[in-house]
C-alpha positions as CSV (number, residue, x, y, z in Angstrom):
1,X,-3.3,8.9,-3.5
2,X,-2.8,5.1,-3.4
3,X,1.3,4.3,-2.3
4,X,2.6,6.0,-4.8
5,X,2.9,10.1,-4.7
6,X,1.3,12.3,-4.2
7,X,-0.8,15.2,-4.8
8,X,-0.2,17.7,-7.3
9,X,-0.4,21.3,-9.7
10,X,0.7,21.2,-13.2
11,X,4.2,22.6,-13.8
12,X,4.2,25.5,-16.1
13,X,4.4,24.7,-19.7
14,X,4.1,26.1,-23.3
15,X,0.8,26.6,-24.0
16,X,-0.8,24.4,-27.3
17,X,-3.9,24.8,-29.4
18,X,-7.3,23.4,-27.5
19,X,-8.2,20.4,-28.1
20,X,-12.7,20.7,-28.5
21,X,-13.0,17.7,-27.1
22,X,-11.1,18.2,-23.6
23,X,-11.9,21.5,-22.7
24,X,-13.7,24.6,-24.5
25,X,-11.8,28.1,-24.6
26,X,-9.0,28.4,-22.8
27,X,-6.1,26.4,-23.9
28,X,-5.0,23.3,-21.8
29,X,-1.6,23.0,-20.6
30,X,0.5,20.5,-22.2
31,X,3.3,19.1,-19.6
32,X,5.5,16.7,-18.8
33,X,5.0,16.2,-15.4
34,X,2.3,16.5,-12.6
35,X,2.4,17.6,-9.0
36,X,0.0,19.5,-6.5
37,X,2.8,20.2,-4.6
38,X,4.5,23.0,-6.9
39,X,6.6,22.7,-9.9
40,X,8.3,19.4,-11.6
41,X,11.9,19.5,-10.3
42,X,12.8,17.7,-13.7
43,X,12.8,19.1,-16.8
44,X,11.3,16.7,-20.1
45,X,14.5,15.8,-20.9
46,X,15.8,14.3,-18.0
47,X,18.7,11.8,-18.2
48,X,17.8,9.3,-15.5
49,X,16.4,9.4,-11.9
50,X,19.0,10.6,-9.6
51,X,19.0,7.7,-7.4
52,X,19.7,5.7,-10.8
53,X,23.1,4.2,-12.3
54,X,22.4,5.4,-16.0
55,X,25.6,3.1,-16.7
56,X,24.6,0.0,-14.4
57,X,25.6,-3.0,-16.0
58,X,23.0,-5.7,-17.1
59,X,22.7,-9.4,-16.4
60,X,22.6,-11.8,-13.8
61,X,20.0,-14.2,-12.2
62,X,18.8,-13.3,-8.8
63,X,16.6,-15.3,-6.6
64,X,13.9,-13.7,-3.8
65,X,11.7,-15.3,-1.8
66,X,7.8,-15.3,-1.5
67,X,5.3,-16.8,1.0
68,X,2.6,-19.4,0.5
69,X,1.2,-20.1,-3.2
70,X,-0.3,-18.7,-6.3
71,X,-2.2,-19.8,-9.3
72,X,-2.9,-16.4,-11.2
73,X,-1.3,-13.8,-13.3
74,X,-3.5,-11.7,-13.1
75,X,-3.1,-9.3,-9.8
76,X,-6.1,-6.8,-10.8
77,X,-9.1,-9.0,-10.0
78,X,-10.6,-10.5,-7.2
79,X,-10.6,-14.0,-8.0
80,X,-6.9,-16.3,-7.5
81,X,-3.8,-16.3,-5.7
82,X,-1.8,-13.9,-7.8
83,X,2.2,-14.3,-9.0
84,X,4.7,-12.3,-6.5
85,X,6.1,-9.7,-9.3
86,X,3.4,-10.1,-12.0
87,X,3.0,-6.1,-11.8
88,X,6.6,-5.8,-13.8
89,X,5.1,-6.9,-16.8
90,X,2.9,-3.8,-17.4
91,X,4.0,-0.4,-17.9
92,X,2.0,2.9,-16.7
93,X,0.7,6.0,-18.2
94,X,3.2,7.7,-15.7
95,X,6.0,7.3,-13.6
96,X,6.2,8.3,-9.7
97,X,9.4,10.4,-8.6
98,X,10.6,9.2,-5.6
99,X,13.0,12.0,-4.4
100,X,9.7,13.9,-4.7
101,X,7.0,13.7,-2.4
102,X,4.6,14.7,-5.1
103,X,5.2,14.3,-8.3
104,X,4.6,12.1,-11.6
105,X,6.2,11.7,-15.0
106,X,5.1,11.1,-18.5
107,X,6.2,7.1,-19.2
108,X,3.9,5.5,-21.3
109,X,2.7,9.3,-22.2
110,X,4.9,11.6,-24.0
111,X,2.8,14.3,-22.1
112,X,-0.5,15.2,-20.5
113,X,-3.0,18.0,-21.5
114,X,-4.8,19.7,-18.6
115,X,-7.4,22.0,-19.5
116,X,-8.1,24.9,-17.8
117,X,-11.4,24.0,-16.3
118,X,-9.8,20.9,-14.4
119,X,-12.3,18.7,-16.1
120,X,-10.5,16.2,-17.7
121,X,-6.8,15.0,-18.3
122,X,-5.8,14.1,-21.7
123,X,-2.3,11.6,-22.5
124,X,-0.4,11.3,-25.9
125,X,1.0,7.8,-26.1
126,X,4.6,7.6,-27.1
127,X,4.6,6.5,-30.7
128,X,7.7,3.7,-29.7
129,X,5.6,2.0,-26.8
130,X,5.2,-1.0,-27.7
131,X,3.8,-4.6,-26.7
132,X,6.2,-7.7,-26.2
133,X,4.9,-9.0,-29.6
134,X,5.9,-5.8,-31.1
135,X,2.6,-4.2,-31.8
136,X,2.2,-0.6,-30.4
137,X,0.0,0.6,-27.0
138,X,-2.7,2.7,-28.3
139,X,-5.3,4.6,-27.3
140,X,-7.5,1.6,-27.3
141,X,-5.6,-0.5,-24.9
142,X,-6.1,2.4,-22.4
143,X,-10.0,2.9,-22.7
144,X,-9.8,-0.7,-22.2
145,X,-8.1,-1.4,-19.1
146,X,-9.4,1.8,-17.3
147,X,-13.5,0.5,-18.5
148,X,-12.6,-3.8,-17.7
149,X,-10.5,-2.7,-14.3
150,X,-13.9,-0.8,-13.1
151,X,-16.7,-3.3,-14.4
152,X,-14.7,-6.4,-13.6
153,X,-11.5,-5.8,-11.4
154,X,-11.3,-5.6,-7.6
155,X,-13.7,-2.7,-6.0
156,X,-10.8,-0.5,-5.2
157,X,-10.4,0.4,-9.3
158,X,-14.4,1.8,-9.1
159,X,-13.7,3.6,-5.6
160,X,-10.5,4.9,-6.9
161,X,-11.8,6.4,-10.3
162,X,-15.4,7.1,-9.3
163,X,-15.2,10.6,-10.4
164,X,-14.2,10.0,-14.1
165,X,-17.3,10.6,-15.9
166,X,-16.3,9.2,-19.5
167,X,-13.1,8.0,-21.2
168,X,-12.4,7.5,-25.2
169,X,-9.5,7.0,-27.7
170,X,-9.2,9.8,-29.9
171,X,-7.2,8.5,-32.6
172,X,-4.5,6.1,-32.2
173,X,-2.6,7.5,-29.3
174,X,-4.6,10.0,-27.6
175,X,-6.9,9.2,-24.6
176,X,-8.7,11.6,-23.1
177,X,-11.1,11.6,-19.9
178,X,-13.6,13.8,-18.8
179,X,-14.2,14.3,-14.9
180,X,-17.5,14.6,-12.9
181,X,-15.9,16.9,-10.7
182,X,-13.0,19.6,-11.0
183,X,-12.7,19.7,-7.6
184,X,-10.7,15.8,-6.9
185,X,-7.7,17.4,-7.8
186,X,-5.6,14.3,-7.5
187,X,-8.1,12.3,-10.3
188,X,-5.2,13.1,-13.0
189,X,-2.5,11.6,-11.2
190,X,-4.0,8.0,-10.2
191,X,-5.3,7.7,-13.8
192,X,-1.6,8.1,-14.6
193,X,-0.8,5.3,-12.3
194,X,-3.1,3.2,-14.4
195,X,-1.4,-0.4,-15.8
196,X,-1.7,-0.5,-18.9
197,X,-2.9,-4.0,-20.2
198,X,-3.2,-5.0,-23.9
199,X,-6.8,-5.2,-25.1
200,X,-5.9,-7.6,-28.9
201,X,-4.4,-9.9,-26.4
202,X,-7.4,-10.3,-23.8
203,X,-9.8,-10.7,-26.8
204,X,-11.5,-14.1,-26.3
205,X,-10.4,-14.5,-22.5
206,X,-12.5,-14.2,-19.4
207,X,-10.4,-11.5,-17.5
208,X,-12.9,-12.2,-14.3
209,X,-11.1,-15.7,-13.8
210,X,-7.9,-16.6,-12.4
211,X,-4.9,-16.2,-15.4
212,X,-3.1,-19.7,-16.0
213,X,-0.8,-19.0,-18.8
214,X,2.0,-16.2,-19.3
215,X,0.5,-13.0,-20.4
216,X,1.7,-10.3,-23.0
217,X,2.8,-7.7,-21.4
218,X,4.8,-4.1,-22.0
219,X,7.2,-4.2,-19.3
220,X,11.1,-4.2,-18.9
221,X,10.4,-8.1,-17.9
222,X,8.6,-10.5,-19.6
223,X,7.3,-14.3,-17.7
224,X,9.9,-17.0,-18.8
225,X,8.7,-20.1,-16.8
226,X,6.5,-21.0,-13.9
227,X,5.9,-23.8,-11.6
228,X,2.5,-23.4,-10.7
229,X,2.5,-22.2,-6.8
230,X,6.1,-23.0,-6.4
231,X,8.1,-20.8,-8.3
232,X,8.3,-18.1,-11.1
233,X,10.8,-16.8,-13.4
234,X,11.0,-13.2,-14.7
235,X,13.2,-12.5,-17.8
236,X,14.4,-8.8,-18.6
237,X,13.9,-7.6,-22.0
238,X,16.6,-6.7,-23.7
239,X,14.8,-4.8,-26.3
240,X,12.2,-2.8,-24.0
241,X,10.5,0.1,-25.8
242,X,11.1,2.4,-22.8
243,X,15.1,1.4,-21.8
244,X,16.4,4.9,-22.9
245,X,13.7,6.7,-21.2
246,X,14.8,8.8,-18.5
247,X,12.4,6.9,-16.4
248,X,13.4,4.0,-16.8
249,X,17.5,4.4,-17.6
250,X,19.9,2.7,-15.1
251,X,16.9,0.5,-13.5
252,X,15.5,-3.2,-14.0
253,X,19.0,-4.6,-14.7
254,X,18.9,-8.0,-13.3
255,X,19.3,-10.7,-16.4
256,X,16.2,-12.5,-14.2
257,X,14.0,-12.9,-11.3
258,X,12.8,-15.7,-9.9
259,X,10.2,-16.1,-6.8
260,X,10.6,-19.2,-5.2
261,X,7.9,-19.9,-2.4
262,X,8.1,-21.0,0.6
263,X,5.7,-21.9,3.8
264,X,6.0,-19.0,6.0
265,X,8.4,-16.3,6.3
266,X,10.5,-19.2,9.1
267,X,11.2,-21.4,6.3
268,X,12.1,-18.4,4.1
269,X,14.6,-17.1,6.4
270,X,16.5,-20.6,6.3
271,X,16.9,-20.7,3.0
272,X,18.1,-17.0,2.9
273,X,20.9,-18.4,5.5
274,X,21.7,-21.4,2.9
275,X,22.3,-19.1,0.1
276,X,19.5,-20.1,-1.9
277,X,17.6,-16.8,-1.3
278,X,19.8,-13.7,-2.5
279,X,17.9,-10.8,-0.2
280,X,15.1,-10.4,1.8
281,X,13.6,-7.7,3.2
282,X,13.3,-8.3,7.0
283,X,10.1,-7.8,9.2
284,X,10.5,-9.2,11.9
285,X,12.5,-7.5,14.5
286,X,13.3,-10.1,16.6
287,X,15.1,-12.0,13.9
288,X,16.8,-8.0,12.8
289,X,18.2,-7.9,16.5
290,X,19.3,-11.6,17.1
291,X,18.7,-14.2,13.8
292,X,21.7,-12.7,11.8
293,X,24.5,-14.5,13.7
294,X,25.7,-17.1,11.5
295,X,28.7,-17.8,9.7
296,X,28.0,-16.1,6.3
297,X,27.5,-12.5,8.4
298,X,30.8,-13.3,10.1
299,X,32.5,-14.3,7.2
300,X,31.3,-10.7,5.5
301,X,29.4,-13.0,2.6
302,X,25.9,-11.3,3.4
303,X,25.6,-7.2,4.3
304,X,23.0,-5.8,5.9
305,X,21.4,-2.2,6.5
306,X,18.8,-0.4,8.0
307,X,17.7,2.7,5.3
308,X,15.9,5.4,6.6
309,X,12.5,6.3,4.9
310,X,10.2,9.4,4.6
311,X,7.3,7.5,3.6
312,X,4.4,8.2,5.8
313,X,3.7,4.6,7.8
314,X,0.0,4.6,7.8
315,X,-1.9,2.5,10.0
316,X,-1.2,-1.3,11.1
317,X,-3.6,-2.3,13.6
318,X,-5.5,-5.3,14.9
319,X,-8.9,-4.8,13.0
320,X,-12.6,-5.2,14.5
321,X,-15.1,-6.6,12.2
322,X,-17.8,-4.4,13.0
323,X,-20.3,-6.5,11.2
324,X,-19.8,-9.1,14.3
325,X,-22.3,-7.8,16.9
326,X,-19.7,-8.2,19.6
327,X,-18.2,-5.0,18.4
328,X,-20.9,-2.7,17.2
329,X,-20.4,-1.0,20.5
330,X,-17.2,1.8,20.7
331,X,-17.3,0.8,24.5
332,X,-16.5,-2.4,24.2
333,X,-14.0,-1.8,21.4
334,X,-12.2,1.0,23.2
335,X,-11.8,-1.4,26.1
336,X,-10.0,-3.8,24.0
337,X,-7.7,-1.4,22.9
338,X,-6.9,-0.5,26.8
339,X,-6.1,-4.0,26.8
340,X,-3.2,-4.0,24.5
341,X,0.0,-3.7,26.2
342,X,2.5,-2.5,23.3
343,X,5.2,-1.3,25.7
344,X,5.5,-5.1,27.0
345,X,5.7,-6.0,23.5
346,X,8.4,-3.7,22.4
347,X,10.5,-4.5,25.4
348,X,10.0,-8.2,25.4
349,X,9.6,-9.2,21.6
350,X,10.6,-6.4,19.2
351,X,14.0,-5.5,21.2
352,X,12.5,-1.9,21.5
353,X,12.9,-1.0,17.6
354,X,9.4,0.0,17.0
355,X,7.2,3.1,18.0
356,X,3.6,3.1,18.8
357,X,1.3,4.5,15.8
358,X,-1.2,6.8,17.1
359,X,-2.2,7.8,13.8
360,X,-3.9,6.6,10.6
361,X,-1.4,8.8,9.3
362,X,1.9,8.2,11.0
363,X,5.0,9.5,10.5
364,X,3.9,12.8,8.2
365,X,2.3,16.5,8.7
366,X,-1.2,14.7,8.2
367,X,-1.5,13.5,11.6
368,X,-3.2,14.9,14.0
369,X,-2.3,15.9,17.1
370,X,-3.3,17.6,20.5
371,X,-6.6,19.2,19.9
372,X,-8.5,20.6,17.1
373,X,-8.0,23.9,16.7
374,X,-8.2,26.9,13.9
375,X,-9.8,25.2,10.4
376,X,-9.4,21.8,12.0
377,X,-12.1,22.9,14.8
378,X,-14.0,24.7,11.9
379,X,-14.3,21.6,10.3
380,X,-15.2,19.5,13.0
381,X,-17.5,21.5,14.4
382,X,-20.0,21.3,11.5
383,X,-20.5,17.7,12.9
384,X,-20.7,18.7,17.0
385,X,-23.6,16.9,17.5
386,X,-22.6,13.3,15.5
387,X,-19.1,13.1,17.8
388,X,-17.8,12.1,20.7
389,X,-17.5,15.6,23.1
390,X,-14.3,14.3,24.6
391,X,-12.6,14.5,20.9
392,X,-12.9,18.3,21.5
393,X,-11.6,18.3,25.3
394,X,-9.5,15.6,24.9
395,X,-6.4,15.1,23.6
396,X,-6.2,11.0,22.0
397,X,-3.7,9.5,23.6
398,X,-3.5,5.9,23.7
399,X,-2.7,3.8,26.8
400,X,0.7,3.9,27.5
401,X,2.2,1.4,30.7
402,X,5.4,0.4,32.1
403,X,6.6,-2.3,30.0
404,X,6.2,-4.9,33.2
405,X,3.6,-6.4,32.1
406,X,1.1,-5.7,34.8
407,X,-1.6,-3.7,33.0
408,X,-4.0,-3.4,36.5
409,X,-5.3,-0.1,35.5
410,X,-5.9,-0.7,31.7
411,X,-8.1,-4.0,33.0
412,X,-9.5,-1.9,35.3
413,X,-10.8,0.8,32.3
414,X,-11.5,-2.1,30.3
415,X,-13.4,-3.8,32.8
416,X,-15.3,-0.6,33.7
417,X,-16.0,-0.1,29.7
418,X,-17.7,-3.1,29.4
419,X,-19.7,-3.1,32.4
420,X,-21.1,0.3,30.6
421,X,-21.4,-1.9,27.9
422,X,-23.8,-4.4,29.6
423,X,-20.9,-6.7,30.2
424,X,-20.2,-9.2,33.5
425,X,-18.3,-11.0,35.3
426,X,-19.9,-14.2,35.9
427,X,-17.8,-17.2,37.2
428,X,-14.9,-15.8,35.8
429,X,-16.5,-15.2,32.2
430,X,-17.5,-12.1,30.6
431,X,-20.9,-12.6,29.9
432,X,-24.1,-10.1,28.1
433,X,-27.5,-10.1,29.7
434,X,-28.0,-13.9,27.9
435,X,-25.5,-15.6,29.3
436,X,-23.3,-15.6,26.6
437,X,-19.6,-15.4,26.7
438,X,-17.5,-12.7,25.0
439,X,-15.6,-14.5,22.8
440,X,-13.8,-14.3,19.4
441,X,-11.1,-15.6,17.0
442,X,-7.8,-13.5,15.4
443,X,-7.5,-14.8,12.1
444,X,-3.6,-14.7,11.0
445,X,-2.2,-15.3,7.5
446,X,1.1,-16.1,8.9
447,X,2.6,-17.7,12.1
448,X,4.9,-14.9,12.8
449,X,2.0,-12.9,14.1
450,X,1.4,-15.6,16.7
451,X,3.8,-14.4,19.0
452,X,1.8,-10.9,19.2
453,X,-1.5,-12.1,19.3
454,X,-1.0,-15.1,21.5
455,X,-0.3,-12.6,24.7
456,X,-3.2,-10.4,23.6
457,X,-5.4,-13.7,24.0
458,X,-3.6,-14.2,27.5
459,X,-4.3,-10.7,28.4
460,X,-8.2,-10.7,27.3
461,X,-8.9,-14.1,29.6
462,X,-8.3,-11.5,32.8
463,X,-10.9,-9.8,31.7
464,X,-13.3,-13.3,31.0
465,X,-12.8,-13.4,27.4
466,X,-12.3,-15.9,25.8
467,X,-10.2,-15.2,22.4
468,X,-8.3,-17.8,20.3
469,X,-6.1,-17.5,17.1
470,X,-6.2,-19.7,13.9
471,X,-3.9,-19.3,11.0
472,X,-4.6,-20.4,7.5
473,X,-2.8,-20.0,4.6
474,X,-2.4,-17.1,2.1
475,X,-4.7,-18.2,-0.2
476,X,-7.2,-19.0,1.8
477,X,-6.7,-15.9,4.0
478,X,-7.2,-13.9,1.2
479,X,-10.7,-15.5,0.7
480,X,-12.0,-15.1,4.0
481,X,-10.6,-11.6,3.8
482,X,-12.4,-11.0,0.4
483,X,-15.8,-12.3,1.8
484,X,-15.0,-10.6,5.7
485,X,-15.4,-13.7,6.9
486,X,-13.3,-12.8,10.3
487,X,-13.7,-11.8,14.0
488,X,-10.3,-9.8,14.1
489,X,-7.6,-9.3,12.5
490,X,-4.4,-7.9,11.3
491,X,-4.8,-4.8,8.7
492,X,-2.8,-2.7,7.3
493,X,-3.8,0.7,5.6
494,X,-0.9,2.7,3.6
495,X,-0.9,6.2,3.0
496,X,1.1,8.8,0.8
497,X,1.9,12.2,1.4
498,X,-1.4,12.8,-0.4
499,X,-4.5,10.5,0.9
500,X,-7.2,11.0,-2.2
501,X,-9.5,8.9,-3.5
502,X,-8.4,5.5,-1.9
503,X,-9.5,6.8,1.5
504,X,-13.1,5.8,0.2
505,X,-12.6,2.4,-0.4
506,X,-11.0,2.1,3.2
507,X,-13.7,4.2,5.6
508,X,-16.6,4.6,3.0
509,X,-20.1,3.5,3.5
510,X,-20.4,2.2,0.3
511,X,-17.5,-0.4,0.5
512,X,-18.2,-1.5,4.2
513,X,-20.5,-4.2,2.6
514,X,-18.8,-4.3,-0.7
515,X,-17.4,-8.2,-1.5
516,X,-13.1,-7.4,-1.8
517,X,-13.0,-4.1,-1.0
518,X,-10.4,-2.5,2.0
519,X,-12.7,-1.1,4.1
520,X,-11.6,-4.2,6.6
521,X,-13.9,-2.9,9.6
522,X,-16.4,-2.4,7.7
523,X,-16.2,1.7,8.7
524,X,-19.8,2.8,7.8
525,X,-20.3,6.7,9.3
526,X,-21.5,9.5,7.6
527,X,-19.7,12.4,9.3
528,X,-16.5,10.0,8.0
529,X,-17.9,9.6,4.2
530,X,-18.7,13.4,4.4
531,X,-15.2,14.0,5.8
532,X,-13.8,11.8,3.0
533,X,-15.2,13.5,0.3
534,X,-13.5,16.9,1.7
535,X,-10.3,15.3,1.7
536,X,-10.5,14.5,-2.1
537,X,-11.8,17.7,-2.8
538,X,-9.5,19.7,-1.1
539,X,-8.5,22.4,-2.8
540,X,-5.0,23.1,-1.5
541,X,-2.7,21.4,0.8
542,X,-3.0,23.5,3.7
543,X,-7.0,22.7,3.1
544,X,-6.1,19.1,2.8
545,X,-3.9,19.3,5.8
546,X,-6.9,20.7,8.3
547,X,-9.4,18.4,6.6
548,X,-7.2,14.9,7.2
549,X,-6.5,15.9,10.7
550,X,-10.0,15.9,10.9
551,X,-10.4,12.4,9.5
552,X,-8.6,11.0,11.6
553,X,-9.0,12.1,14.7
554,X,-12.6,10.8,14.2
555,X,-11.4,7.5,13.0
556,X,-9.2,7.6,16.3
557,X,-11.8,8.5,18.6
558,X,-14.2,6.0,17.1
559,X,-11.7,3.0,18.6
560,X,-12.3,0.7,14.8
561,X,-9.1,-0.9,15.3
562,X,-6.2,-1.6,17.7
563,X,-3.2,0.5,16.5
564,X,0.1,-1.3,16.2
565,X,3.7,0.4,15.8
566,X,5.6,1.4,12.7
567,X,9.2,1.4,11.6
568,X,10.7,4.5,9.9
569,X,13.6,2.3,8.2
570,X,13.8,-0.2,5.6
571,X,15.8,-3.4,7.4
572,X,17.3,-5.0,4.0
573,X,19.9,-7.9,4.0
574,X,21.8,-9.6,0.7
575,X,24.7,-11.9,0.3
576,X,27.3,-9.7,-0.8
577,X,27.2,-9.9,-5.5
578,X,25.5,-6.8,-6.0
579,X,26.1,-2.7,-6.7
580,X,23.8,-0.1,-5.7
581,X,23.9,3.4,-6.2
582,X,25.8,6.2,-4.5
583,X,22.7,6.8,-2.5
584,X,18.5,6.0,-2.3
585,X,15.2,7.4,-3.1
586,X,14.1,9.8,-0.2
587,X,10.6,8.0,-0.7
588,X,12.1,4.3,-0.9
589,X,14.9,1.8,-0.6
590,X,16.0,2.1,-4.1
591,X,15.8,-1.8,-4.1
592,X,15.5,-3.9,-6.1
593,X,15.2,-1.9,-9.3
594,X,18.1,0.2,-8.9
595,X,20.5,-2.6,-7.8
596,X,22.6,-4.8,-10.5
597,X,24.6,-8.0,-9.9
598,X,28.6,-6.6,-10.1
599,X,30.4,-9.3,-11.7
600,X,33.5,-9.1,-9.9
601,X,31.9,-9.4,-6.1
602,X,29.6,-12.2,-7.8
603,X,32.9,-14.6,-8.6
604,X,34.4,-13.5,-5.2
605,X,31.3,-15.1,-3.6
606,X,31.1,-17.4,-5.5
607,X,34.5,-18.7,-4.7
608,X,34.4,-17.7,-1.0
609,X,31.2,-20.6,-1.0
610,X,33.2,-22.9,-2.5
């Protein structure tokens, strides 16, 4: 399942008369709540989240920051730069729990019908829901979205719902969809993660292009202003269908948000320091151990923390772009990787706060580990013949040194890699059997990454190669990205508690080639799409367990990309006008939609500026 949670079984509920059209004999189940993991751990009538101030007070402008430009509001196509925050203006079928690691919540639904042949999902729309101009979400608007995300919106929305076989309205608030498959036992959930977007409003607009003007939306915020690609204003509404709603009570309580944008994350940062920023969630762990020494820390005006997570970390890497010939090889890209020298890194530019991912899974039960063995072997061993034999004699391990930065015996496996290749030495270059020199370019969105990938490039001319870095700007990035216009790069690929459907449009065959989709690599294997498929299909968790270890120790072993490192805490720093709640999310930071602007620290700061 896509970032939010997770996999799930329906809680026990009352049983209701069967609906012909969902399911034939048995009755569905009619609940409030879904999760593979066991049992809702709210009942229906839940007051509020308990990582939520049901009595936060309301109000207050706030200002965040956002890098590079945009010139869309609409985030659900391909096309255009979109708005930072333009997904608060929609609401969703459900609501994820994040003190569960599993679990979803009827929002836009007042509840879901499962039927008993796990062919389908049916949601009752809340008869209140209703649109900023005050006409209700119906059925309609659903089938909508759901049938304009898949024919027009980016290729994860067809990847991501590819087993849903049919959807219609059934009246005015029931929706109901029929699956291919009972066996993608997730497919209920990530429809319920579905924005909802209003169908009498698109009427007469060309959802493919870019979105110039302020949409109607559903949300607890509605667009006030915007200055096209330099900032954007976010007004709460005060009359939002869903306020009392115990997924919703105590959160969204700033009077406004505003994006202001900004170069690069630098420039950003400065501002923070002048005030005109209000937080920021930091990334960069140099400036977390040594850029927050100036006078507003010491004068106590700006906080910071760093909150623990439990949120699996996925995979950050530097990605190959295995439609480049250069890398088609697993040699050659497993001697890049023996290149890497993250201990140096650590030690000399991240002040040691980061740990080494080794997983596509890091930092939850889903990773594997050591070697296969028991259902994991059974699994793997259907495949024996397509797979490397060291993944079942080998442990992966990935190159480890001593921080020193002489890395003599990872050039030397290198070097022996791509002499195996069909790699040389040849007057100091790395050359094929033509002559030609190994060369390539890492394509960065942001100059922060440049003091990663400019050592990497040092490192790789030992070896004769020549590699160079160019950054470009978001907008552009995002095209090249789009169209895999890249040598390298810097990828990231999240993952729940619950990987699902998405993990096709990252490692499927079908979306190596496919124009926008996140399958960066361009992964195209089919032990991995068979492997894929099982995870989706898996039909418990200890199942899904065995069968993700599996994927991803074949991903590992295959060498696509060049893991990076994760961080298993939040690093979060504000000037000091706001209240929080006694404590956060188990699966977040709780900010900023849990967070208000307290009145009496907001004077105080303001006078303390003065």
């Amino acid at each position: 399942m896509k970032r939010r949670a997770l996999l799930a079984v329906p809680m026990a509920a009352p049983a209701i008369a069967p609906a012909a059209s969902l399911a034939q004999g048995a009755a569905p189940r009619r609940v409030h709540a879904i999760s593979l993991l066991g049992e809702a751990a709210l009942p229906a009538d839940f007051p509020h989240w308990a990582w939520a101030n049901p009595d936060a007070p309301k109000g207050g402008d706030v200002t965040f920051a956002a890098i590079g430009s945009f010139d869309s509001f609409n985030p659900y196509i391909l096309r255009g730069a979109p708005a930072a925050g333009s997904s608060i203006l929609y609401d969703t079928l459900t609501s994820s729990a994040q003190d569960e690691a599993s679990t979803e919540y009827a929002h836009l639904a007042a509840f879901i019908e499962l039927p008993a042949d796990g062919l389908g999902v049916a949601f009752e729309l809340r008869p209140e829901a209703r649109w900023h101009d005050g006409r209700p979400i119906t059925a309609a608007d659903v089938v909508w979205t759901f049938e304009t995300l898949v024919r027009q919106g980016r290729p994860f929305y067809r990847a991501y719902w590819g087993d849903v076989e049919s959807v219609r309205a059934e009246g005015e608030r029931r929706v109901v969809f029929r699956f291919k498959t009972n066996e993608n036992r997730e497919l209920a959930q990530v429809l319920g993660q579905m924005p909802v977007l209003p169908k009498h409003w698109w009427e007469g607009r060309d959802f493919s292009r870019p979105l110039q003007e302020a949409p109607l939306g559903s949300g607890p915020y509605k667009l006030e202003r915007f200055e096209s690609g330099r900032s954007v204003t976010y007004r709460r509404v005060e009359d939002y269908w869903a306020r009392n709603l115990g997924t919703a009570r105590g959160l969204n309580n700033f009077g406004s948000i505003r994006y202001e944008y900004f170069r690069d994350s630098t420039v950003a940062f400065e501002a923070f320091k002048a005030g005109q920023v209000d937080a920021r969630m930091e990334n960069v762990a140099r400036d977390w151990a040594t850029g927050y020494d100036f006078p507003a820390i010491r004068r106590g005006l700006v906080k910071r923390e760093a909150i623990r997570h439990e949120i699996p970390t996925g995979m950050q890497s530097f990605s190959f772009n295995l439609r480049r010939p250069v890398f088609q090889d697993a040699r050659v890209r497993e001697a890049l990787v023996q290149v890497f020298d993250f201990e140096w890194l650590n030690a000399n530019i991240f002040f040691g706060s980061y740990a080494r991912t080794s997983s596509y899974f890091s930092n939850s039960e889903l990773a594997s580990s050591g070697l296969p063995e028991g259902r994991e072997l059974e699994i793997l061993s259907q495949f024996r013949a397509q797979l490397p034999e060291r993944l079942f004699t080998e442990p992966f391990r990935l190159p480890a040194t001593d921080g020193s930065g002489n890395n003599r015996e990872g050039l030397r496996r290198a070097l022996d890699l791509l002499r195996q290749a069909g790699w040389t030495v040849r007057d100091r270059k790395l050359v094929n059997a033509q002559g030609q020199q190994f060369r390539f370019e890492i394509l960065l969105d942001s100059a922060t990454f440049e003091r990663v990938a400019l050592p990497y490039v040092q490192w790789l001319q030992r070896l004769g190669i020549e590699a160079s870095v160019r950054t470009v700007d978001p907008a552009q990035y995002r095209v090249r990205m789009d169209a895999f216009d890249f040598d390298m790069t810097v990828d990231v690929m999240g993952q729940s508690l619950s990987p699902g459907n998405e993990q096709r449009d990252y490692f499927s065959c079908e979306k190596a080639n496919e124009h926008g989709s996140q399958n960066v690599p361009g992964i195209c294997s089919p032990v991995i799409d068979a492997l894929v498929d099982q995870v989706i299909n898996a039909p418990s968790r200890e199942e899904l367990i065995a069968r993700t270890h599996a994927l991803d120790r074949v991903l590992l072993w295959q060498h696509f990309v060049i893991p990076n490192w994760h961080s298993r805490e939040f690093r979060l720093a504000w000037w000091d006008r706001f209240g929080r709640p006694d404590r956060n999310p188990r699966y977040g930071s709780g900010f900023p939609t849990s967070w208000w602007v307290d009145a009496a620290k907001d004077r105080a700061l303001t006078e303390a500026r003065r």
